[in-house]
C-alpha positions in Angstrom: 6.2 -8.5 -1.2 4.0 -7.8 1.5 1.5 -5.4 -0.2 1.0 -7.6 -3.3 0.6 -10.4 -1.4 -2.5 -8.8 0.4 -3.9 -7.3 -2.8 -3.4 -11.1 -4.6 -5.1 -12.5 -1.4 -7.7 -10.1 -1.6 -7.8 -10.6 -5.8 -8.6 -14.5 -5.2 -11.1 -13.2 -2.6 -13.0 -11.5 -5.3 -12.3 -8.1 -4.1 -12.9 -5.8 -7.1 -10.0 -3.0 -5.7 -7.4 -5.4 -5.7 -8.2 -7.0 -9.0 -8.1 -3.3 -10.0 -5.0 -3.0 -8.7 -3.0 -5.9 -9.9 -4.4 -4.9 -13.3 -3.3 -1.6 -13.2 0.2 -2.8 -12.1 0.9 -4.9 -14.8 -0.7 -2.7 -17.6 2.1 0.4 -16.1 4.6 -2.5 -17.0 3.5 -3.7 -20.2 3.1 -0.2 -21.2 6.8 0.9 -20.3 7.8 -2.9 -22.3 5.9 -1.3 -25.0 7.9 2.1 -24.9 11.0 0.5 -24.9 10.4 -1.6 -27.8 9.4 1.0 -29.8 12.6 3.2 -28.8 14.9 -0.4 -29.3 13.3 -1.1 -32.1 14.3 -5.3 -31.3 14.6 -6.5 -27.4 16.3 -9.8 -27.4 15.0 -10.9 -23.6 13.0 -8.9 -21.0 14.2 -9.9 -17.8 11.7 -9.8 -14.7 13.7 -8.8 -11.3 13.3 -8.2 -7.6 10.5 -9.7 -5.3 7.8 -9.9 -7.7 9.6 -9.9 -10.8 11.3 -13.3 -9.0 8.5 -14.2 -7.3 4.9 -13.1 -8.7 4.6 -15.9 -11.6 0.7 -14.6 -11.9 1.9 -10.8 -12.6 4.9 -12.2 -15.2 1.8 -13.6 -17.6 -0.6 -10.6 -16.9 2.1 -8.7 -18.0 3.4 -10.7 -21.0 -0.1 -11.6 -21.9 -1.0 -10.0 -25.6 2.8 -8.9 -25.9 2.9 -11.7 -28.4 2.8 -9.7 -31.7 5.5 -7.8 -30.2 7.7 -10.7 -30.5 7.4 -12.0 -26.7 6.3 -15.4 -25.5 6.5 -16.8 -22.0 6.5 -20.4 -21.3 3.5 -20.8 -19.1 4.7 -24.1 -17.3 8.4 -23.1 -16.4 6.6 -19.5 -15.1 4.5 -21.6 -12.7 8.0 -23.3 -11.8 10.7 -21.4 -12.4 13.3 -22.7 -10.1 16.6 -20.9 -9.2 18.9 -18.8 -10.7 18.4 -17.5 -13.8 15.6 -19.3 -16.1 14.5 -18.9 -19.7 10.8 -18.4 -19.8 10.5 -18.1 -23.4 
């Protein structure tokens, strides 16, 4: 998590290359979530994983954000606090 860390420091900084950045990392996510969907036809979860899947609550909503005709909602308050272990965000 070291890089995104700098790029999110840099992000609340105001730097306009890391905002770029964080941006363009969640849009390559939501756009392979979009690919899938369209090849599943029905998802029933999408699970976030590793360090900033786990860990990145800020990139979890970028990337969910305007998925929501798609079927997919994330519950703002348990991303901010998601605890341990496995966690339903919807």
């Amino acid at each position: 998590m070291g890089i995104i860390r700098n790029i999110e420091a840099r992000k609340e900084k105001g730097d306009k290359k890391a905002k770029l950045a964080f941006e363009m990392c969640a849009y390559r996510i939501k756009k392979y979530i979009g690919a899938y969907i369209a090849v599943l036809k029905k998802v029933d979860a999408i699970l976030f994983t590793g360090g900033l899947g786990e860990n990145y609550s800020a990139l979890r909503e970028s990337v969910c954000e305007g998925l929501e005709n798609l079927g997919i909602a994330l519950c703002k308050p348990t991303n901010d606090n998601p605890g341990n272990g496995l966690v339903d965000l919807s």
